[in-house]
N, C-alpha and C positions, 0 to 999 in steps of 0.2 A: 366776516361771515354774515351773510343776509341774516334781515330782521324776520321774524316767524309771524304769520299772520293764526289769531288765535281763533277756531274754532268753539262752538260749544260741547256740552258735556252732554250725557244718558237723557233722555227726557223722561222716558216710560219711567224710570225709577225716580227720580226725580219729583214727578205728579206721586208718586207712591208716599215719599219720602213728609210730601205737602198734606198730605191727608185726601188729596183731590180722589173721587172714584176712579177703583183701579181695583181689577181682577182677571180673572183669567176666564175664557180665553179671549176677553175683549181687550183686555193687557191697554195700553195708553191711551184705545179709541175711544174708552169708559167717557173719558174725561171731556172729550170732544161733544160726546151726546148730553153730558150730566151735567157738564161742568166746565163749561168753553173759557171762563175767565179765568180758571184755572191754569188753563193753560197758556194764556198770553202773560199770567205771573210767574209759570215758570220761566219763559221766554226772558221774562224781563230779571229775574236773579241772575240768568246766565250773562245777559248782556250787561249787568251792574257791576258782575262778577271780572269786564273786560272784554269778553267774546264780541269777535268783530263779524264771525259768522253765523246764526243761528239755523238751524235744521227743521224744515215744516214737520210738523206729528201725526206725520201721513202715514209712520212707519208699521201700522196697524189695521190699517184702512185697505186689508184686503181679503178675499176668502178665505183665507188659513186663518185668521182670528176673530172675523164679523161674524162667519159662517154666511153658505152659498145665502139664503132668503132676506137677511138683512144686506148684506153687499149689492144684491140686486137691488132690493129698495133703497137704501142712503149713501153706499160707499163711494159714489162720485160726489154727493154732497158730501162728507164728511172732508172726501179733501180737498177739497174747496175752500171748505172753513179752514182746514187746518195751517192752510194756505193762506187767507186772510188773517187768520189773528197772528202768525207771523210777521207779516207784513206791517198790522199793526201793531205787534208790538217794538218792531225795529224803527218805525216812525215817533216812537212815545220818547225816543233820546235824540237828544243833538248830535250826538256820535254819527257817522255813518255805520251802518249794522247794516250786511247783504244779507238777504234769504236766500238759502237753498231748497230745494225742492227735492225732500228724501223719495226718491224710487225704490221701495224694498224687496225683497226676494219677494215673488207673490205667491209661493207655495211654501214659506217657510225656512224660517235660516237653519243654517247650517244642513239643510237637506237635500243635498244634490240629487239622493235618490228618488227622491216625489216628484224631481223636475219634468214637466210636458211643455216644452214651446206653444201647442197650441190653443191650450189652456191659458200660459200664464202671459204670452204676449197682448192678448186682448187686454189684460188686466193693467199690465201697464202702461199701456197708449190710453186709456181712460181715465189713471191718477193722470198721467204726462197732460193730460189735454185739460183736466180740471182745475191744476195748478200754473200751465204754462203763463195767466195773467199775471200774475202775482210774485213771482219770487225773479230772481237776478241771478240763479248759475243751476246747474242741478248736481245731485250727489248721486249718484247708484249704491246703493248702500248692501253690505254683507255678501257679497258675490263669491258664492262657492264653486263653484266651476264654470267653464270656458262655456258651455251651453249655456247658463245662466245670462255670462256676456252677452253673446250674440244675439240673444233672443231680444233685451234690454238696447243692447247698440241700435238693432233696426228701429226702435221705435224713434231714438234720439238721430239717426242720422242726421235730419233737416232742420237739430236745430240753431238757431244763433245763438243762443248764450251758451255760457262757457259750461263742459260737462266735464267731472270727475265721475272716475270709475272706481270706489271700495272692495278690494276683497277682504275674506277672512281667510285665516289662516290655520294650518295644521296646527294645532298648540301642542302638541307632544313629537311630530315631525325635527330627526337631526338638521336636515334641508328644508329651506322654507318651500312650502309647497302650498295649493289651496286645500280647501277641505276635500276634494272630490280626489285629492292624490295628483290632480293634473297640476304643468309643470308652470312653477311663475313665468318664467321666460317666457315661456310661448303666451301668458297674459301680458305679460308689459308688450312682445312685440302687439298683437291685438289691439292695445290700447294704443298704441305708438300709430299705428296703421289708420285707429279711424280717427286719427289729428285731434286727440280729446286736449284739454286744457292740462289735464292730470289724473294719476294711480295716487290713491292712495290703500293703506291695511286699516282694518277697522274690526271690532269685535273678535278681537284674538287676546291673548295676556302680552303684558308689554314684554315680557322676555324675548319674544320671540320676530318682534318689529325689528331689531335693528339689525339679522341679519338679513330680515327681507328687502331694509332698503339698501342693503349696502349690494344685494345683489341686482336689486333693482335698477339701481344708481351706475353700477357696472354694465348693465345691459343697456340703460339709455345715451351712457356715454358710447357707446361703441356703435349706435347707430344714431350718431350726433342729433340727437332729439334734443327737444328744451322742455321736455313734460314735466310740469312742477311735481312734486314727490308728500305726499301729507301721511299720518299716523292719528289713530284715534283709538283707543287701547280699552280693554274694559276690564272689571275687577273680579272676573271670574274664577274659580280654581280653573285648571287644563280638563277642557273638556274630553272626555275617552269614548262617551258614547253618543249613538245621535240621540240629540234631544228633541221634544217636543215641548214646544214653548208655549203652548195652551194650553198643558197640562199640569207640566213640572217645574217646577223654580227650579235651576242650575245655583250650585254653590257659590257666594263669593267670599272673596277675602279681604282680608285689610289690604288697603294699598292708599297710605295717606298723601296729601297732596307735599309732602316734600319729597317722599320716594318718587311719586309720580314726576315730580318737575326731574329729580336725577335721570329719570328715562328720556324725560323730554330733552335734557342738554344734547344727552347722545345721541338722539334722533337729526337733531338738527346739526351735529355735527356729519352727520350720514348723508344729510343732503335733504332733509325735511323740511320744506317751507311754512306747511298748515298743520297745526299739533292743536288737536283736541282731544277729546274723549267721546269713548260710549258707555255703557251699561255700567252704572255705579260710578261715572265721574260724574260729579257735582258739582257746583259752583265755586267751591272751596276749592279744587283743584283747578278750577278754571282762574281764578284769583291771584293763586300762583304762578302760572303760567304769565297773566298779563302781567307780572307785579314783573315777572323775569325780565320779557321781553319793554321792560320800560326802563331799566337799571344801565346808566352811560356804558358800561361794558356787557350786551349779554352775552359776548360768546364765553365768558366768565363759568 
């Protein structure tokens, strides 16, 4: 069984957890403007923690959470930096540590309904263009529907480094599906089509990953792709309604870092390469993760 490469965990909670400024609806970009060192020590927990990937803290750094006046004034600066102190903090270890460059929904997760391409594509070709220096692969992060894709693909077409596409997923859905109800399938073909690196699920409950990759895993074998397969799970109860994430804290739950590594075995037995977390995983579950995949057996 392939060895798993370890991701990092939630950042926004994380800066919360540190005491770094963090509120709503600035939610992790707090940190960015108050508190920039802040966040090159979250950075750096996650990476001590193991994580051989960490995630720029761009995940906030757009008009759903700056609001439109500030975004216009700083939000290319913001991910710029957010994009530098990753960088530096993956150079603060001897380890090798890649950046990714989080592209977030820029109208809001789990919102498919807010979606406008011609809104939200500007938005992301100016994080994409403000971060392109600095980090070594990118991640699309929280992708609730196939419009969300496309709009997000064209900005990435041209580029060279290697691109993962995140969805989330239905969490109360018998069939794994996205949030918007449209069908995985026709994302994994999508992703498969525009020759990405990798799909991976991210900000859903881990219950519900492993049969997205098994279905996913079924769909890539059958049109002999090699797209690596990743999971990044969060600690939320099942979300039922849309939320608004500038407004309302969404419930979580316990999910400590040895339940979480149980999810992560089966994940990587489904065909998972890159296993991290989001939203409420922490270093402590990152720790576990690397403590796994160091152990002479870990399909164990």
């Amino acid at each position: 069984m392939n060895r798993v490469t370890i991701l990092d965990g939630g950042m926004g909670r994380e800066l919360d957890r540190m005491g770094a400024p963090f509120s709503r609806p600035l939610w992790s970009a707090e940190a960015l403007i108050k508190a920039p060192q802040m966040v090159v020590k979250a950075h750096c927990a996650f990476i001590e923690a193991g994580a051989e990937i960490i995630t720029t803290n761009s995940y906030a750094c757009v008009p759903f959470h700056l609001g439109e006046q500030l975004y216009n004034e700083r939000g290319v600066e913001l991910a710029e930096l957010a994009a530098k102190l990753a960088s530096e903090a993956a150079s603060s270890t001897k380890r090798k540590v890649l950046v990714a460059g989080s592209l977030p929904p820029p109208m809001g997760s789990y919102r498919p309904d807010l979606f406008d391409a011609q809104i939200a594509q500007p938005v992301t070709r100016a994080l994409y263009q403000a971060m392109a220096e600095y980090v070594d692969l990118w991640i699309v992060e929280t992708i609730s529907s196939l419009a969300e894709f496309d709009s997000t693909a064209a900005v990435l077409r041209d580029t060279k480094k290697p691109v993962y596409f995140a969805f989330t997923l239905d969490d109360n859905s018998a069939v794994p599906q996205l949030r918007s109800g449209e069908s995985l399938t026709e994302a994994v073909d999508r992703v498969v089509r525009f020759n990405a690196t990798g799909l991976m699920f991210n900000c859903s409950i881990p219950e519900v990953m492993g049969d997205a990759l098994a279905a996913a895993k079924r769909r890539i074998e059958s049109v002999s792709s090699d797209l690596q397969l990743g999971v990044y799970a969060n600690k939320f109860t099942p979300i039922t309604a849309t939320p608004d994430a500038r407004r309302e804290a969404i419930e979580t739950r316990e999910v400590g870092p040895e339940g979480y590594l149980e999810f992560a075995k089966e994940w990587q037995r489904q065909g998972a390469v890159i296993i991290g977390g989001c939203c409420g995983i922490g270093p402590e579950h990152i720790e576990f993760l690397s403590r796994w995949q160091h152990l002479p057996e870990t399909s164990a």
